[in-house]
C-alpha positions in Angstrom: -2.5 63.3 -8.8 -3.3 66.5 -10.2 -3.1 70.3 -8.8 -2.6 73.3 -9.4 0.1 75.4 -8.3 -0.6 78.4 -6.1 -3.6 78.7 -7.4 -6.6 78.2 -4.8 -7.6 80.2 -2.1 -10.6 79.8 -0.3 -31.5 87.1 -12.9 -32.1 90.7 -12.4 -29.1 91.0 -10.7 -27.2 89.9 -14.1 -28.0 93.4 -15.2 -26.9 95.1 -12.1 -23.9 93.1 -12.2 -22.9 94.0 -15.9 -23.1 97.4 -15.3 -19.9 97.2 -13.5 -18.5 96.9 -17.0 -19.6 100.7 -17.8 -20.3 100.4 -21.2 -20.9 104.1 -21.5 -17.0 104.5 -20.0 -13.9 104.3 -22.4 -12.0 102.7 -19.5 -12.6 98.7 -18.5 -12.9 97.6 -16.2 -9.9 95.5 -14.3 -10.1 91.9 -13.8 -9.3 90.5 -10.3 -9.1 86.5 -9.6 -12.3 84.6 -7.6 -12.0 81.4 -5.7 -14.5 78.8 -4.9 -14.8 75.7 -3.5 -17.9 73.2 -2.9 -19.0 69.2 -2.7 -20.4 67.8 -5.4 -20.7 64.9 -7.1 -18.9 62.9 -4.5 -15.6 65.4 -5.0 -14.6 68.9 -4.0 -14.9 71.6 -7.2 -12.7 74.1 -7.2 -13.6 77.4 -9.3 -11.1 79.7 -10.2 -11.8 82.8 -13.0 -11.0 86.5 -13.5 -14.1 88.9 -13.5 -14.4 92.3 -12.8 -16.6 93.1 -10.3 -17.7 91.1 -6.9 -21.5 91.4 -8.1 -20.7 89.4 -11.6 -18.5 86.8 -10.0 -21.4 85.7 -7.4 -23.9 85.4 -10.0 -21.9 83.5 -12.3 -20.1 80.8 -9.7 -23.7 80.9 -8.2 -25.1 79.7 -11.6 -22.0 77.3 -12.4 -22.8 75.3 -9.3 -26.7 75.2 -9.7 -25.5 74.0 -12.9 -23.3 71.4 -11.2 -26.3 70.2 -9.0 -29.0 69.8 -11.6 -26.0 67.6 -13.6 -25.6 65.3 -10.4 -29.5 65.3 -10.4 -29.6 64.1 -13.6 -27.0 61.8 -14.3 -26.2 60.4 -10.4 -27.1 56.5 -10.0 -26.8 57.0 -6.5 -30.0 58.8 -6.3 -33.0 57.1 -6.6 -35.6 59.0 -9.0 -32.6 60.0 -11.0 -33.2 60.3 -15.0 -30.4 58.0 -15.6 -31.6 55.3 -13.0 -35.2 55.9 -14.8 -33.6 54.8 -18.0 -31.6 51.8 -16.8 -34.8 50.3 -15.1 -36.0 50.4 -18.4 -33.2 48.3 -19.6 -34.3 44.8 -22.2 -38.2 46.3 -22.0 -37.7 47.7 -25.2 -39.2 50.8 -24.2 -38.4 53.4 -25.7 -37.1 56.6 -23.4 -37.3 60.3 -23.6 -34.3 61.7 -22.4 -33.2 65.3 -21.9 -31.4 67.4 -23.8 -28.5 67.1 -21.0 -28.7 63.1 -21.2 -29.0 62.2 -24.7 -26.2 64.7 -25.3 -23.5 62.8 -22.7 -25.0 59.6 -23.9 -24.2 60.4 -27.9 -20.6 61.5 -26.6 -20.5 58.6 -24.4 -21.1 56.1 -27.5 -18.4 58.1 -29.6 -15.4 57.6 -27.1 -16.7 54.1 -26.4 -16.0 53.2 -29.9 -13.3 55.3 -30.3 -11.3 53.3 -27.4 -12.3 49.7 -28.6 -15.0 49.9 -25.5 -12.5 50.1 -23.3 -14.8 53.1 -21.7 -18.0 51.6 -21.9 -20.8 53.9 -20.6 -23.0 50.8 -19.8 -20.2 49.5 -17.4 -23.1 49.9 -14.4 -24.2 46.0 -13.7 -20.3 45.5 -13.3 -19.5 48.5 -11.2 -22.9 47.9 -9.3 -21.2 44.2 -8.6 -18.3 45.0 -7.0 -19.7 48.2 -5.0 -21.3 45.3 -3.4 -18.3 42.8 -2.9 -16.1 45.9 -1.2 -18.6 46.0 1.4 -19.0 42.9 2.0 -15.2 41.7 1.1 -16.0 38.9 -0.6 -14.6 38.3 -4.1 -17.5 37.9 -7.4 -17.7 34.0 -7.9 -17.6 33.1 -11.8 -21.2 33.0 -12.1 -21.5 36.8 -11.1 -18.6 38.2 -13.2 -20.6 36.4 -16.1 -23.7 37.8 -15.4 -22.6 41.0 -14.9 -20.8 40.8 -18.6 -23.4 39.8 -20.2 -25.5 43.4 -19.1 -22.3 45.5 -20.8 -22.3 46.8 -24.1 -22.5 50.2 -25.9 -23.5 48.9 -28.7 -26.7 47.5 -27.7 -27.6 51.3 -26.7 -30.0 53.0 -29.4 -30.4 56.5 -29.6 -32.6 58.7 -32.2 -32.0 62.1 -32.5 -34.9 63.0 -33.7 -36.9 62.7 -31.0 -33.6 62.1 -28.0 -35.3 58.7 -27.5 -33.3 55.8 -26.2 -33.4 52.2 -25.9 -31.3 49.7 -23.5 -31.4 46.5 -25.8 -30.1 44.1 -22.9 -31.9 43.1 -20.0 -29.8 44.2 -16.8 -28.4 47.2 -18.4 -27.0 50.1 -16.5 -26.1 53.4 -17.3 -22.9 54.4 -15.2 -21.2 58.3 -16.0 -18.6 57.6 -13.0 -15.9 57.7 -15.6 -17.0 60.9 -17.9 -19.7 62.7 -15.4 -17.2 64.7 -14.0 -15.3 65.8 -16.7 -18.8 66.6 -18.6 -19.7 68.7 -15.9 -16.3 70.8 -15.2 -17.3 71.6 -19.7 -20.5 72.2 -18.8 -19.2 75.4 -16.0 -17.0 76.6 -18.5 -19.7 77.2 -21.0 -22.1 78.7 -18.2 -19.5 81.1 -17.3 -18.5 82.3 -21.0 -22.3 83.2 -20.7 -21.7 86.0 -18.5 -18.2 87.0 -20.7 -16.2 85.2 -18.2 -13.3 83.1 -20.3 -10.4 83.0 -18.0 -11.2 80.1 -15.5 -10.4 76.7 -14.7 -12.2 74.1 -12.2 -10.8 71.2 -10.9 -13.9 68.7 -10.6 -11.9 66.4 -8.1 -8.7 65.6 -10.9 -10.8 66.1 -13.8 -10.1 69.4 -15.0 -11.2 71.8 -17.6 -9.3 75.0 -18.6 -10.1 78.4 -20.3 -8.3 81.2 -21.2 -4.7 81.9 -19.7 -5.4 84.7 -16.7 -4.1 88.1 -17.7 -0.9 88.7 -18.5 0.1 84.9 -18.3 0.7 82.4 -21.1 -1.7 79.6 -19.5 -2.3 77.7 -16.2 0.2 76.3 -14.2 -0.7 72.7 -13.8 1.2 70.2 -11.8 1.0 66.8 -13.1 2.0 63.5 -11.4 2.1 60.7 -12.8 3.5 57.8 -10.2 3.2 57.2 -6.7 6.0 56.2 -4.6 9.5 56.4 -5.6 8.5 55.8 -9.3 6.7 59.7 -9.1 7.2 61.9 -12.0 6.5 65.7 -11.8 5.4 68.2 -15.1 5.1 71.6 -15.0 2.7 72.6 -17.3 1.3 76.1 -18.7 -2.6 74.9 -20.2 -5.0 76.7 -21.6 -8.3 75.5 -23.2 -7.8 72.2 -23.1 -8.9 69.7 -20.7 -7.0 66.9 -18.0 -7.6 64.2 -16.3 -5.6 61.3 -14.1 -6.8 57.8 -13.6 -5.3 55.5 -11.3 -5.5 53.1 -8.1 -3.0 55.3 -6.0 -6.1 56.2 -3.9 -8.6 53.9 -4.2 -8.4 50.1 -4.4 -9.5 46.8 -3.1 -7.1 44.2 -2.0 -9.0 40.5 -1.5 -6.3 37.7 -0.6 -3.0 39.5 -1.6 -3.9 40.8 -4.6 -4.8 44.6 -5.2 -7.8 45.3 -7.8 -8.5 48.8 -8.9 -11.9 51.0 -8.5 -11.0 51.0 -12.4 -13.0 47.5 -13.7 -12.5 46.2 -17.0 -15.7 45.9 -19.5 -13.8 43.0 -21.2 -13.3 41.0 -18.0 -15.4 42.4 -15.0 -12.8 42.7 -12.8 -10.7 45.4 -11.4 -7.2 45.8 -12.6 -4.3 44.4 -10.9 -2.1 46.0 -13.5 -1.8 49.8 -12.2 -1.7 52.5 -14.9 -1.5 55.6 -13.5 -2.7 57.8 -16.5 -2.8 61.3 -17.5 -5.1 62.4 -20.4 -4.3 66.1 -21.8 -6.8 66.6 -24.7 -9.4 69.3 -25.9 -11.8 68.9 -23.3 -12.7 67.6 -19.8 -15.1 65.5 -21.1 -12.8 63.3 -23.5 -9.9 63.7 -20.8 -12.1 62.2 -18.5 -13.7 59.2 -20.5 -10.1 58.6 -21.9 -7.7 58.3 -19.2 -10.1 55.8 -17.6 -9.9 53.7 -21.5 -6.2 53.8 -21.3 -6.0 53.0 -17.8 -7.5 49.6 -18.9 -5.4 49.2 -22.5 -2.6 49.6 -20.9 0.6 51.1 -22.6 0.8 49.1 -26.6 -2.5 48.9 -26.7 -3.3 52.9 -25.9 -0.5 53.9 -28.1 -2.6 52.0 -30.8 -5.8 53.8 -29.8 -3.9 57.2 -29.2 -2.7 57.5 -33.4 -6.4 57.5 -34.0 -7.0 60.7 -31.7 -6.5 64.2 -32.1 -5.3 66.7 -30.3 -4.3 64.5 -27.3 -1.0 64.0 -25.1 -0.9 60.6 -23.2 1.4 60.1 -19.6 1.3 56.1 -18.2 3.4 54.5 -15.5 2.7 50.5 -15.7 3.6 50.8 -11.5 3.7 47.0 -11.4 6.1 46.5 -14.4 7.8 50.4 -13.9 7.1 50.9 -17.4 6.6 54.4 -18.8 5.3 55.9 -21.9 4.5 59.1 -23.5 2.2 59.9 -26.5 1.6 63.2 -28.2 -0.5 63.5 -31.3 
């Protein structure tokens, strides 16, 4: 579990609201601390950044969630009509699609961390996650015959993209597009960004754990971040101070499905279709919410010798896991 600490409490106009800066004044204008929080994306996001006037800080947290929305629009496969559902039903056609700017963008980062991690995040994880969205409600547990099936649909390699013209091709038939496991983290970038456009720097949202983080608010070295990384009696606690950098926690503290004794994880393997019954708890500090995101979900399924192997190759990123089943602990920093 991630928070932070004693932080939250509850295009005309972008010219009105700049002039709050007084350009023609020597003096500037103080920064005071805004706080926002909305659904989205099946999560609460909570905004906090330094502006300095009440005009400015409406228009840009108003823009950073109509950003949020048109992400969720885009890249949700729970709604129908959605691009990415458009692309998967186009999946061992060999039709080529014309994705967005937005799309082929998270899918070309996508295919980078999926190689990076051994496909141990594996964008086209849908047909499996699809599978056992099914099983939970109904409680039954995949027979053979489904988990193979299911397998058989995953691979990031068998995505094409050109960037020429942001075209994309699903080479296998079944194939499904599923962000669950870097959507959030894209988005929580993707606010930062919109706010900088309005000279806002100093902010941080938590996109339900996934976090990205500016600038340090004034006078202060960084964020205070609280990080835990067990459950139970094996819980560890880190204070941190963060700035431009991104985090994220994966785990089955939460959310998990227990089927004859045994507890699976909302986290499913690509290499076996199942959910794990070995519980990492993982937290991913890196550069931005984006990898954070797609990479504590990887490590969560490595486990702790394989990640270390994966984390040498990475730069830039600090690694926390808690085998809970085994109460075995690492830490990486490279």
């Amino acid at each position: 579990m991630i928070r932070i600490v004693s932080l939250f409490v509850p295009s005309l106009w972008i010219i009105l609201a700049l002039c709050a800066f007084d350009v023609n004044s020597q003096e500037v204008a103080p920064l005071r601390r805004y706080a926002y929080a909305r659904n989205a994306m099946g999560s609460e996001f909570n905004l906090v950044f330094y502006a300095p006037s009440d005009s400015l800080a409406k228009v840009a947290s108003d823009s950073a969630f109509a950003r949020i929305q048109l992400l969720n629009n885009l890249l949700s496969d729970y709604l129908d009509g959605s691009e990415v559902n458009r692309l998967s039903e186009t999946a061992g056609t060999g039709q080529r699609f014309y994705a967005s700017a937005i799309l082929f963008d998270i899918l070309e980062k996508s295919k980078s961390l999926s190689a990076k991690t051994n496909g141990a995040f594996d964008v086209t994880v849908g047909p499996i996650v699809q599978l056992w969205r099914r099983a939970i409600r109904r409680n039954y547990f995949p027979d053979k015959s489904q988990l193979k099936e299911a397998r058989d649909a995953v691979g990031y390699r068998f995505v094409r993209l050109r960037a020429e013209d942001r075209s994309v091709v699903l080479k296998r038939k079944k194939m499904r597009i599923d962000f669950g496991a870097i959507g959030k983290g894209y988005a929580a970038d993707d606010v930062l960004k919109v706010l900088k456009s309005f000279g806002i720097d100093r902010a941080f949202l938590d996109a339900g754990g996934d976090l990205a983080i500016g600038d340090a608010p004034p006078e202060k070295e960084g964020w205070r971040i609280e990080v835990s990384s067990g459950g139970g009696d094996t819980t560890a606690t880190h204070i941190l101070t963060l700035k431009n950098c991104g985090v994220a926690t994966s785990g089955s503290t939460y959310r998990h499905f227990d089927y004859k004794g045994v507890r699976y994880s909302h986290i499913v393997s690509p290499y076996t279709g199942v959910g794990l019954t070995t519980h990492t708890r993982t937290t991913v500090i890196t550069q931005n919410g984006t990898d954070a995101d797609a990479l504590a979900t990887a490590f969560s399924v490595l486990g702790i010798k394989k990640s270390q192997k994966v984390a040498k190759r990475l730069k830039g990123v600090e690694v926390w896991l808690l085998e809970q089943n085994a109460s075995k602990k690492a830490h990486y920093k490279y």
